[in-house]
Every structure is written in structure tokens, then in C-alpha cells.
C-alpha positions, -999 to +999 in steps of 0.1 A: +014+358+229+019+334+202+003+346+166-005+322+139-015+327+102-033+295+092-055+288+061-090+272+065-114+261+037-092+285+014-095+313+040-066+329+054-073+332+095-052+350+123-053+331+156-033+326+188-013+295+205-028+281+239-021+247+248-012+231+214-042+250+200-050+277+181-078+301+189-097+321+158-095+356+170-120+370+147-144+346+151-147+348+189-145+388+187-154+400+148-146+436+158-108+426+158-092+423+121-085+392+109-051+394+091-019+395+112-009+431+096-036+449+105-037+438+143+000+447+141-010+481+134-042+484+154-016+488+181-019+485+219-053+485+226-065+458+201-033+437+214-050+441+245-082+430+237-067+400+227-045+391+257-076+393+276-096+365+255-061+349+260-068+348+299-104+336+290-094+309+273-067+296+298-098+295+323-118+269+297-138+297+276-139+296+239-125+258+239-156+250+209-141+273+188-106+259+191-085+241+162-059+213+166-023+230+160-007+197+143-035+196+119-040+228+110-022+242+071+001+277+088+010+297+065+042+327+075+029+346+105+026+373+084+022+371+046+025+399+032+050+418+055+058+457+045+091+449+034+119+425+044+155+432+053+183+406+065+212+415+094+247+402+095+243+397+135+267+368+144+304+373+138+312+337+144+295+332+109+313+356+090+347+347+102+346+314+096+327+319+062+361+345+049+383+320+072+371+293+051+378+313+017+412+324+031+405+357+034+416+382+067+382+390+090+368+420+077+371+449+104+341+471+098+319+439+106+331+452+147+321+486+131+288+492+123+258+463+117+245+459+081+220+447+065+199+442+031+168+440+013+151+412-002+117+400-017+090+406+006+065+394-019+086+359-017+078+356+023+064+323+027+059+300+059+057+260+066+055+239+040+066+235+008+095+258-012+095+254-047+126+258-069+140+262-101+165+241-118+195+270-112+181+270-075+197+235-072+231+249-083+242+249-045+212+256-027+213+263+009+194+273+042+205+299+066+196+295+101+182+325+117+159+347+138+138+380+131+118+405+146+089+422+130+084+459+134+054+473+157+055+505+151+060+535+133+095+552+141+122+576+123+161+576+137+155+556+165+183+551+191+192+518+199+184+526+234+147+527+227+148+505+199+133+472+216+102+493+223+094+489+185+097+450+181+061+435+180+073+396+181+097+372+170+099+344+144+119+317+132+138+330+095+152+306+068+171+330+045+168+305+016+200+309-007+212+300-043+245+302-040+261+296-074+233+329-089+245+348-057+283+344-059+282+351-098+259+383-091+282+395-063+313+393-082+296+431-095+295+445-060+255+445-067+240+416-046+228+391-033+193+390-056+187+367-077+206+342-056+176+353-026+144+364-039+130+332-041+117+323-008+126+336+025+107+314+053+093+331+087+070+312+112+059+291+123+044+313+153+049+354+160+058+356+198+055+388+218+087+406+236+071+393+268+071+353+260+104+353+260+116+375+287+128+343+313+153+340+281+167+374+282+205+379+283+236+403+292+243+416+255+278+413+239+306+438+256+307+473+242+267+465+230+235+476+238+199+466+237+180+429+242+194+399+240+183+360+244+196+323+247+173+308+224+191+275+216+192+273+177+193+242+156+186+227+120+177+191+107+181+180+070+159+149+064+166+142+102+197+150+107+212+175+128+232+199+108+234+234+127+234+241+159+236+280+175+225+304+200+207+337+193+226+352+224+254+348+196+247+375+184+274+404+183+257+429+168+216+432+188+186+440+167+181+475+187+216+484+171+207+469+140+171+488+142+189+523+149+208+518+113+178+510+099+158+540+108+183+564+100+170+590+079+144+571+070+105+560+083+102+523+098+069+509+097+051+480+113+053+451+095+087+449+086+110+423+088+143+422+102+166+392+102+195+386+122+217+370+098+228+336+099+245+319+135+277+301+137+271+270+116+240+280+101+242+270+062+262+244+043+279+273+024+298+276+061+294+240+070+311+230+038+339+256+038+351+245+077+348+207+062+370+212+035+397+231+054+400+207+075+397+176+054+403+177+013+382+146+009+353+161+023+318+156+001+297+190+003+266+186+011+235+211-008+197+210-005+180+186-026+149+184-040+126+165-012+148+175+012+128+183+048+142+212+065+133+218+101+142+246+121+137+251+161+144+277+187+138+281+217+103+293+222+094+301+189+086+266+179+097+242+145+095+256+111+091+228+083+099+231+051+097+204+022+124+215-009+102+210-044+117+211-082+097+229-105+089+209-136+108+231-157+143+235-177+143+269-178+177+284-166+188+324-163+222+307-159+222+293-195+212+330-209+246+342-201+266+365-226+298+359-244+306+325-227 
């Protein structure tokens, strides 16, 4: 299935995807919640009451209650996700990023997957991002996929670890690069440089929409993989292009590390990191190496970003400057 948070008359709806559409699912059955958490944790048998007004509708039923998909404001799939953590999946991206600063490939990257929190109360979907003035100081995109979490689980094995992915979403891992390389330089980052926005949607799609997709994982790897062709427009223009069956590192192995000692819970987020090519910082870096004269390119403000993979559909997103001067950078000590 393909979930959808949308907003109507200042109402905040959960549907489903059928034939550019979007079916209400509370109001054709009101016993079903209508916020995309809760049926998340309703679990199988709500899921299953909804799969079967799914084949209802494919057979003409509910088509008066249905809402035009173009038209309609989406909001993230889910808003207000339990809490949001980003991988470090494609090693494509990372070599070329320390290539690019002339540093060796780090080997634990072949080790063990990480990952870290960010601002789950900064989740926000299609539309428009707005962004302080130190946002602009080298603000980038980062291509990438996520799963959100179905289930409650405690050290999972990678082995089983698939079993507890509800669906997939498009992720923009918004960054400020010039706040998160002069954060990181004290080995206690990236925050302020990414807890300003990170983008999810513009659909949730089940394990089973994309199984025709599914893929051998990486040697030595276990767990799911997909070739979901990956790509990114600025204003138009093609600027990243990728593959999710890229990834090195799977998000059943990166699931295991994140239930290690500890309770995973549905509604979680999980990135994958960004693929090969997947933000300017990486873009720029390979440009300059390879040409001195190069001009970097950054976000702007009014700058459309649109993201698409393979069946999970095209996230928009519209950069906006807050009419504001105020800058954390300028409050710097002893300068």
C-alpha cells in the first residue's frame, strides 16, 4: 500500500494511493484511526482492514469519497514520527566525500554500519523548508531513502530485521554545512548543522509494493535489498543520480545495531545515508579535484528541490529565507 498524510480544511487526514488518488480511510471506515502513527501501531489486523477497502476500491467502490492526488496539500507521511536516526549505507559516498578532502577511506566504514540521531520534531514533508540566514552558509540536500519502524523489537538480528519495516519513504537529510563542519571539529556532531528540517514523503509504501524490485544484497551482507533508481533536480536540473541497491551496508544490518540493548518502537525513522552523488558537499568536492576553476554550487533561497525513486514517488521541496538577521554564527567567542 501507499500511505499519505495530507491536510484538508486545516485537518490533518491519513489516506491511501489508488490510481493517482487518494482515498480518506477514516472517513469510509471511522473505526480505523486517522493519523498515520496510530495505524502503524494498530498493527496487522487494522493494516488488514485497510488492504481490503484497497481491493474495494480497485473494483469502483468508494470513488465519491476520493481526492485528486496533484491537488491535494501532503504533508510527511508521518509527522510526528517517535524518533529519527540517519545511516551511513553507501560507501561510494563516503569515499569519495574523504577522497575529495584527501584523506585515506576510513576502514571501520567495511566494519560495522552507523548511524545518528536527529530532530524528529523537525520532520517535515512536500513543500516548503524554511531557513535561517546561517542555513545559507553552504546549504545542502542529501539524497536518500528510509524505512519506518512497524513494530516493537529489542536486539534484533539482522536476519529477522526486515520483518519490522512497516514502509518506505523518500528522505532529504537537509544540511548546513558551514554550522556542521564547525560543530564537528569537537567530535560532538552533526546538530545544529541538521535539526532544521529533515524531509520524508511524499508516500509510505509497504515491504510488498516493492518486492518486483528486490535485489541480491552486497557480498558478505545480509538482509533486503532494491534497485530503486535514485535521482535529484535543482530548479530542473539533474544533479544526483544513484541506486538504493548501492547500498553496502542493508537496513536489517543497520536495524540489528540499532536495537542493540535497547527497545525499537514503531514509528521510527531510519535513513540510509546519502548515495553516491547525493549532495553538493560530494558533488562539489569530485568537481574541484578534478578541475580548480570549478564554481560550487549550494542551495539558494527559491530553489525547487525534487527528489524521485523508484516507486516511492517525487518529493518537492521549495528552499524559503526567513525574514530575519539573526545568526548563532555571529555569537561566537573570542574571534
Amino acid at each position: 500500500m501507499k500511505f499519505i498524510t495530507y491536510s484538508k480544511n486545516n485537518q490533518i487526514h491519513v489516506g491511501f494511493v489508488s490510481n493517482n488518488h487518494i482515498l480518506p480511510i477514516h472517513t469510509i471506515d471511522n473505526s480505523i484511526p486517522d493519523d498515520m502513527l496510530s495505524i502503524i501501531k494498530a498493527g496487522n489486523a487494522t493494516l488488514d482492514k485497510i488492504r481490503a477497502m484497497e481491493q474495494s476500491v480497485s473494483s469502483g467502490k468508494y470513488m465519491e469519497f476520493a481526492l485528486d492526488f496533484q491537488t491535494t496539500q501532503l504533508l510527511a507521511p508521518v509527522p510526528n514520527p517517535v524518533s529519527t536516526r540517519d545511516g551511513y549505507a553507501f560507501r561510494q559516498h563516503v569515499a569519495a566525500a574523504r577522497r575529495n578532502r584527501k584523506v585515506e577511506m576510513i576502514p571501520e566504514f567495511d566494519e560495522y554500519p552507523i548511524f545518528y540521531f536527529t530532530n524528529h520534531n523537525a520532520v517535515q514533508g512536500p513543500g516548503e523548508i524554511l531557513c535561517m540566514p546561517d542555513h545559507f552558509q553552504k546549504l545542502d540536500f542529501e539524497l536518500e531513502v528510509a524505512v519506518v519502524l512497524g513494530k516493537n523489537g529489542r536486539n534484533v538480528k539482522a536476519e529477522n530485521a526486515d520483518e519490522y519495516i512497516f514502509g518506505y519513504t523518500i528522505m532529504n537529510d537537509m544540511s548546513a554545512r558551514t554550522l556542521q563542519m564547525e560543530e564537528m571539529k569537537l567530535n560532538l556532531g552533526p546538530a545544529k548543522g541538521k535539526d532544521f528540517s529533515t524531509v520524508i514523503g511524499p508516500m509510505l509504501v509497504t515491504p510488498d509494493e516493492l518486492a518486483k524490485y528486490k535485489t541480491a544484497a552486497k557480498p558478505g551482507h545480509n538482509g533486503n535489498n532494491y534497485n530503486l533508481d535514485m535521482k535529484c533536480w535543482v530548479n530542473g536540473q539533474l544533479v544526483s543520480h544513484g541506486n538504493a541497491a548501492d547500498m553496502d551496508w542493508t537496513f536489517a544490518e543497520i536495524i540489528e545495531r540499532c536495537a542493540y540493548g535497547v527497545n525499537i518502537f514503531p514509528g521510527e525513522v531510519i535513513g540510509s545515508g546519502t548515495v553516491g552523488t547525493g549532495c553538493f558537499l560530494e558533488l562539489n568536492g569530485t568537481g574541484l579535484l578534478n578541475d580548480p576553476s570549478y564554481k560550487p554550487q549550494w542551495l539558494q533561497p527559491n530553489d525547487v528541490v525534487e527528489m524521485e525513486v523508484t516507486g516511492l514517488g517525487r518529493l518537492s521541496n521549495t528552499i524559503i529565507a526567513e525574514q530575519t538577521d539573526f545568526s548563532i554564527l555571529a555569537l561566537k567567542k573570542n574571534q
